[in-house]
MARBA-3410 file (N, C-alpha, C, O; in Angstrom, 1 decimal):
135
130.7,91.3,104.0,131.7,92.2,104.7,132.7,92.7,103.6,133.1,92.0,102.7 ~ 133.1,94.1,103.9,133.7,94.7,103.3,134.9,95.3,103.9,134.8,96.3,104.6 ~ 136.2,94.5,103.8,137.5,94.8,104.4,138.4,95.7,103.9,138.4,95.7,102.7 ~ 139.4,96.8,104.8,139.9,97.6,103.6,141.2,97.7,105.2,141.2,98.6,106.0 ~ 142.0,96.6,105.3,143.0,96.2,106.1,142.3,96.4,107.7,141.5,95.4,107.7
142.2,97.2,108.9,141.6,96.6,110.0,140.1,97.4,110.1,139.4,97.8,111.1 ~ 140.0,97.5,109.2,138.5,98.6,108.8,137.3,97.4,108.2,137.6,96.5,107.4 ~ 136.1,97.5,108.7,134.8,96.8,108.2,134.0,98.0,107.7,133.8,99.0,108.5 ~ 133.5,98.1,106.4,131.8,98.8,106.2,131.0,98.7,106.4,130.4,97.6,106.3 ~ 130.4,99.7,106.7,129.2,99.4,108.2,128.6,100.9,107.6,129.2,102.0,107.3
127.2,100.6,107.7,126.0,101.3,107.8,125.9,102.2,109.4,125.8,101.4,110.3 ~ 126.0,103.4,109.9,125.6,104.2,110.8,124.1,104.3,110.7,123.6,104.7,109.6 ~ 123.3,103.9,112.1,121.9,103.7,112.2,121.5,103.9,113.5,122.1,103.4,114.4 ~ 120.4,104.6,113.6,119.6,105.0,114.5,118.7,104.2,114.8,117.9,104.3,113.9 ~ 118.0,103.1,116.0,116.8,102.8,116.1,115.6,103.6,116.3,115.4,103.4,117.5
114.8,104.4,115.8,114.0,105.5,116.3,112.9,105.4,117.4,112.3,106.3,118.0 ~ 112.7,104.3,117.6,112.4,104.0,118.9,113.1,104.6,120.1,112.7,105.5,120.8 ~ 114.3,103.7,120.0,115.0,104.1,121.7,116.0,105.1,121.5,116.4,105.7,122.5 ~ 116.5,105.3,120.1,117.6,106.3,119.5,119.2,105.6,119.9,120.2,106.2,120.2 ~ 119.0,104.8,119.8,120.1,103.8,119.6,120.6,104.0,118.7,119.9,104.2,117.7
122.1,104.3,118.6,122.9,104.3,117.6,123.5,103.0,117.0,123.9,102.3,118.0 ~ 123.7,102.6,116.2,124.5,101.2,116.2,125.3,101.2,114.7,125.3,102.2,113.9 ~ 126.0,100.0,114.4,126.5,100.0,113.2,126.2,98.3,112.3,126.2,97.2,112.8 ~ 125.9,98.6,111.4,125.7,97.2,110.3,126.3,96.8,109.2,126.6,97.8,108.6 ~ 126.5,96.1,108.7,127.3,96.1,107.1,126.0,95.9,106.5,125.0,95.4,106.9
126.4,96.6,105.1,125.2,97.1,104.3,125.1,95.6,103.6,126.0,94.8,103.5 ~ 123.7,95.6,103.0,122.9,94.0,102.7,121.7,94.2,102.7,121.3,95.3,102.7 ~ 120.9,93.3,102.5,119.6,93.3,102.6,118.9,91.7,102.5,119.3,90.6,102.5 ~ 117.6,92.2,102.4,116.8,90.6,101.9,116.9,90.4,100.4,117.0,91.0,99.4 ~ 116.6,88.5,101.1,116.7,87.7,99.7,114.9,87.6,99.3,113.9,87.5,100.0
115.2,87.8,97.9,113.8,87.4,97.2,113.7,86.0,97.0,114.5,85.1,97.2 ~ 112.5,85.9,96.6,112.2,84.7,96.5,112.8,84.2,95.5,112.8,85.1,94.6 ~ 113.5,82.7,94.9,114.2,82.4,94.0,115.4,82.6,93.8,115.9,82.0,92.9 ~ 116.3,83.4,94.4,117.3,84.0,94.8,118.2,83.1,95.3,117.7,82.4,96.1 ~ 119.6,83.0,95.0,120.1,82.2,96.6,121.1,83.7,97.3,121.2,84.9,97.0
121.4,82.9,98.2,122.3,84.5,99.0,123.3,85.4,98.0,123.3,86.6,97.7 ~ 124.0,84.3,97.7,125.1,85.3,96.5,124.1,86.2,95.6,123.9,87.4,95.7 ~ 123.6,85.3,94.8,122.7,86.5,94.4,122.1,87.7,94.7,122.0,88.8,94.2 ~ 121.5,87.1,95.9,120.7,88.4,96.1,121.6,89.9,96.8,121.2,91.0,96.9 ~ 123.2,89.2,97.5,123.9,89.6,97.7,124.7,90.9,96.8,125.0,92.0,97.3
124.8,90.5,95.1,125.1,90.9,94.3,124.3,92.2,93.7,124.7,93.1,93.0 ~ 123.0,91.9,94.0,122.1,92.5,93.9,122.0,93.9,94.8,122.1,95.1,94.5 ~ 121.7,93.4,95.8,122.0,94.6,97.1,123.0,95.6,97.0,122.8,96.8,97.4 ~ 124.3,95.0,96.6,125.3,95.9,96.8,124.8,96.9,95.4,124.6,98.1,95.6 ~ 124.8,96.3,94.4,124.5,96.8,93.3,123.6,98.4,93.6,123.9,99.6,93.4
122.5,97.7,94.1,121.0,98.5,94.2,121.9,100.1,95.5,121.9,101.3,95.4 ~ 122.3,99.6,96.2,123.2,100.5,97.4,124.3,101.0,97.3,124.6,102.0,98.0 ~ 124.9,100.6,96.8,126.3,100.9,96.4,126.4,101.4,94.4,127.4,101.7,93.9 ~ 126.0,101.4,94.2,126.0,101.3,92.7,127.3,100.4,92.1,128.0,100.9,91.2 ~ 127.5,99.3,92.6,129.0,98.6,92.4,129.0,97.6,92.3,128.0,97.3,92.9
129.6,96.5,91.9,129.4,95.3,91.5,130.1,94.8,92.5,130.8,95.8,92.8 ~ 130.6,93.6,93.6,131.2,92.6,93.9,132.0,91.4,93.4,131.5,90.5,92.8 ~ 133.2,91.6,93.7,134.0,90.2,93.3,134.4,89.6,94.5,134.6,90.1,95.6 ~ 134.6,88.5,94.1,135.2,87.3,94.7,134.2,86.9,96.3,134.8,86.8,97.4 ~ 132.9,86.7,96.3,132.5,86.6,97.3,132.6,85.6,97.9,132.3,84.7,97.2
132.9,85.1,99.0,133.0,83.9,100.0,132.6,83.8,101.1,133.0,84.5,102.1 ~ 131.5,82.5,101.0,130.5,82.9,102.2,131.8,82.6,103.8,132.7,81.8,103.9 ~ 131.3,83.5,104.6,131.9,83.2,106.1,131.7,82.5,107.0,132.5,82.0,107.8 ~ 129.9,82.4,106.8,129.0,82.0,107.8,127.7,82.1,107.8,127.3,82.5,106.7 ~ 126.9,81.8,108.4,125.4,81.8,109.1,125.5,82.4,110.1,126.4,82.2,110.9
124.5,83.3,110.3,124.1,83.4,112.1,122.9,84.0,111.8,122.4,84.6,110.8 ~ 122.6,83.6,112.7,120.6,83.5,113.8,120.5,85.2,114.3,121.2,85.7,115.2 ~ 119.9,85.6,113.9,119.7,87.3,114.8,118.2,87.5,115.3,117.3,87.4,114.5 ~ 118.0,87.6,116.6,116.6,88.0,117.1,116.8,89.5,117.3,117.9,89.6,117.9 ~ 116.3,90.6,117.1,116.3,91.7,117.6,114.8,92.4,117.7,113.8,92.0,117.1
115.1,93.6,118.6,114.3,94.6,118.1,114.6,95.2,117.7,115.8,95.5,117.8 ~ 113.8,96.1,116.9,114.0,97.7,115.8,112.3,98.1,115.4,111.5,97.6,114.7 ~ 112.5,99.5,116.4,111.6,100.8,115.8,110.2,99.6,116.5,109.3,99.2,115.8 ~ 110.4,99.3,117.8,109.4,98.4,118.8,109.1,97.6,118.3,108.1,97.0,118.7 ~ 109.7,97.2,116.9,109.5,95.6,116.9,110.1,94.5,117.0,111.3,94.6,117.1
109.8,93.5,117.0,110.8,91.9,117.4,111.2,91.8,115.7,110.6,92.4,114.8 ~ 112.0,90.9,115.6,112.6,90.8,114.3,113.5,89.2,114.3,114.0,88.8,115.3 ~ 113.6,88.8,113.4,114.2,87.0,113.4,114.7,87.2,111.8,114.0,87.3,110.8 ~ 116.0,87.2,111.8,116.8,86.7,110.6,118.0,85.8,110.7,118.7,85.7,111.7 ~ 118.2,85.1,109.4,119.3,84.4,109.4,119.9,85.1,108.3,119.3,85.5,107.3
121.6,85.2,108.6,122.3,86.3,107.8,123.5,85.6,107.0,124.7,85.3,107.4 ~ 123.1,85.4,106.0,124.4,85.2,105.3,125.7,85.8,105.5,125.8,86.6,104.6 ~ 126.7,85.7,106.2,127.8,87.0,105.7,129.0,86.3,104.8,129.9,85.5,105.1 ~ 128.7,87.1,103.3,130.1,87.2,102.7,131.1,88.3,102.8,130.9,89.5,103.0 ~ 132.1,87.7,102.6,133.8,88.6,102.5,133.7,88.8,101.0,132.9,88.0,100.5
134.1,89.7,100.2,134.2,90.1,99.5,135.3,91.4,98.8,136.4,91.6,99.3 ~ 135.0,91.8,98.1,136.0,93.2,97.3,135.0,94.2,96.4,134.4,93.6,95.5 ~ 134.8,95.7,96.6,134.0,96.3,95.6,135.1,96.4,94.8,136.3,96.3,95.0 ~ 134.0,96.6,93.5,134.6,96.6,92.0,134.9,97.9,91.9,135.7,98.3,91.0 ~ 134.3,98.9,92.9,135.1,100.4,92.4,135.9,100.6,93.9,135.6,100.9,95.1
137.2,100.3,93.1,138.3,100.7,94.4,138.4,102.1,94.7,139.1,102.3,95.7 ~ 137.7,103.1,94.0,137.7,104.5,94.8,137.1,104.6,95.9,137.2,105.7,96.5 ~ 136.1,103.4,96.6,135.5,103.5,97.8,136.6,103.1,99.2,136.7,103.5,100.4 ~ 137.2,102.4,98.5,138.1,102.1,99.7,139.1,103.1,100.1,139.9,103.0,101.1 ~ 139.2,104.2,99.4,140.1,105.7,99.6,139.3,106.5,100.7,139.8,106.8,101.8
138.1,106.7,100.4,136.9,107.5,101.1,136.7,107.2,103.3,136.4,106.1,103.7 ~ 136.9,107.9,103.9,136.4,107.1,105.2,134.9,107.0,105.4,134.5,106.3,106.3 ~ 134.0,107.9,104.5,132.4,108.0,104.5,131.9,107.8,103.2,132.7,107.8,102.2 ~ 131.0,107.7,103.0,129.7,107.7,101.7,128.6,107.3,102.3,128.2,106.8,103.4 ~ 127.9,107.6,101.1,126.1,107.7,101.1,126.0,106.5,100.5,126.9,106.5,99.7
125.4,105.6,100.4,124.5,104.5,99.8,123.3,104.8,100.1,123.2,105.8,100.8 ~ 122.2,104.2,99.6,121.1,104.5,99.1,119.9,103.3,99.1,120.0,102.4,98.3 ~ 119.1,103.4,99.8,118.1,102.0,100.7,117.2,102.2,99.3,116.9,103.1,98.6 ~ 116.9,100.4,99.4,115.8,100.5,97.8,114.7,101.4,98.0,114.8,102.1,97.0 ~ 114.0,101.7,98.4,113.0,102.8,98.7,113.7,104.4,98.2,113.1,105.5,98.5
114.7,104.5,97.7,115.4,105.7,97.7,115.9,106.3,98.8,116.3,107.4,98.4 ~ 116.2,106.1,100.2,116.4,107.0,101.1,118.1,106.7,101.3,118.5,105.6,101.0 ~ 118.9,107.8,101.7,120.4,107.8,101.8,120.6,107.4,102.9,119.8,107.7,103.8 ~ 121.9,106.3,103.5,122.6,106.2,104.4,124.1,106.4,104.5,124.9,106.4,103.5 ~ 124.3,106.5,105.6,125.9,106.9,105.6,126.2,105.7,105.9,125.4,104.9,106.3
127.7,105.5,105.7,128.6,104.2,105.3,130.0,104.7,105.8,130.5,105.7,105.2 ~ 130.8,104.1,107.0,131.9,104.5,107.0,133.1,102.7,107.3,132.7,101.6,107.6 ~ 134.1,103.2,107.2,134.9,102.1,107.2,135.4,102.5,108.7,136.2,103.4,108.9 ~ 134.7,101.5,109.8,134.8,101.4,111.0,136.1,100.5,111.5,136.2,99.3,111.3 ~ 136.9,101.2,112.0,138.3,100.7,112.7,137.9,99.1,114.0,137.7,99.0,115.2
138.0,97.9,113.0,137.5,97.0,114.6,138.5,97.0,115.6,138.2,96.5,116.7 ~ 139.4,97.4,115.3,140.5,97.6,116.5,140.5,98.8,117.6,141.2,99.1,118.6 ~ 139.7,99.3,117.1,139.4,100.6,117.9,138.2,100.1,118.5,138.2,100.7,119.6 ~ 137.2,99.5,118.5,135.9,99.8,119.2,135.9,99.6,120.6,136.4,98.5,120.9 ~ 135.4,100.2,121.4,135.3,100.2,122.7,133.7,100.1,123.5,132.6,100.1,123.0
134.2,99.9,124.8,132.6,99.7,125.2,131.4,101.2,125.0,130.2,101.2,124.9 ~ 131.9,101.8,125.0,130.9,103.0,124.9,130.7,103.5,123.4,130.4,104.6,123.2 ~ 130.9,102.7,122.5,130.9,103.0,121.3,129.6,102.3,121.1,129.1,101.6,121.9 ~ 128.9,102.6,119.7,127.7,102.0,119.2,128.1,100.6,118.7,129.0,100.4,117.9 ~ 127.3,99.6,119.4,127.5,98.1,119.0,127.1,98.3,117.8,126.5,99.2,117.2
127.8,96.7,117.4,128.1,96.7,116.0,127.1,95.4,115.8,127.1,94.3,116.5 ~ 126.4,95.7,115.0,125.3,94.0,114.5,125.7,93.9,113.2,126.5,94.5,112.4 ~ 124.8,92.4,113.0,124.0,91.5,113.8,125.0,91.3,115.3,126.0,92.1,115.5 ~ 124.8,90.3,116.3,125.0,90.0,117.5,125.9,88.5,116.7,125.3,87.6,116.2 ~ 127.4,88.7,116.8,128.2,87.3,116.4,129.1,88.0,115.5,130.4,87.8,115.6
128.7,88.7,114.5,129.4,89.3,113.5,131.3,89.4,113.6,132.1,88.7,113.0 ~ 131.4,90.4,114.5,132.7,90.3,115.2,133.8,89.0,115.2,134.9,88.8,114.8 ~ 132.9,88.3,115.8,133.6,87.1,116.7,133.8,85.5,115.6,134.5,84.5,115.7 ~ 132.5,85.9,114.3,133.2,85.4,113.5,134.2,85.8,112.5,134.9,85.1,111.8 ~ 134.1,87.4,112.6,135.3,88.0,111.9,136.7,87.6,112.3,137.7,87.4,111.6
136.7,87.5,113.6,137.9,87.3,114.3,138.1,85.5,113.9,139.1,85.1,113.2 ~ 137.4,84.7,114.2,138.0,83.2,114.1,138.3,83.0,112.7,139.0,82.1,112.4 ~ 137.8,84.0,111.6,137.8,83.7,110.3,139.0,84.2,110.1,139.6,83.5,109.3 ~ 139.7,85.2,110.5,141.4,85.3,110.6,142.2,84.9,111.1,143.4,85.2,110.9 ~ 141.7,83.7,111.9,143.0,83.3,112.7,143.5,81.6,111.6,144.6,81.0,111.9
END
């Protein structure tokens, strides 16, 4: 997780199945031999073109979902963090870039603003440990 005062970075995504809109913080999978920070450092790197400091893990959670008709099972590391290029935190949008080469958009989503008719925000917990990890 990427904080920039009541703002999270989050990936804007489509399921192309049901055309589900939703939002994610950008990340990815760990390779084999990897532990999370690492591969954490990696990811942002590969998507972000930017290094990470000061990461500290938040949590664990369990995610079952579907995406694009299929079932899906991860366990998600989430770290708190800081990008090393503070010109992103100026920006309300950017492109990052999925290892396969393809572009996504990236905006710094207001959690104080979200409402019920807005695109849920994954994984499913994310939130609710953002919230106890502040108090």
């Amino acid at each position: 997780m990427f904080r920039n005062g009541n703002r999270i970075l989050v990936a804007e995504a489509i399921d192309p199945t049901t055309g589900q809109q939703f939002y994610c913080p950008p990340g990815g999978g760990i390779e084999f031999g990897e532990t999370s920070e690492v591969a954490l450092r990696r990811e942002i790197m590969e998507e972000l073109e930017t290094q990470i400091q000061d990461p500290c893990l938040l949590g664990v959670l369990e995610n079952i979902f579907i995406y694009n008709g299929r079932q899906g099972h991860e366990i998600i590391f989430v770290y708190d963090g800081q990008l090393a290029d503070r010109s992103l935190y100026d920006l309300d949008r950017f492109v990052g870039i999925e290892s396969g080469g393809d572009p996504f958009d990236l905006i710094w989503l207001d959690i104080n603003n979200l409402a019920p008719q807005m695109p849920p925000v994954y994984p499913d917990g994310l939130l609710n440990l953002l919230k106890k990890e502040q108090l």
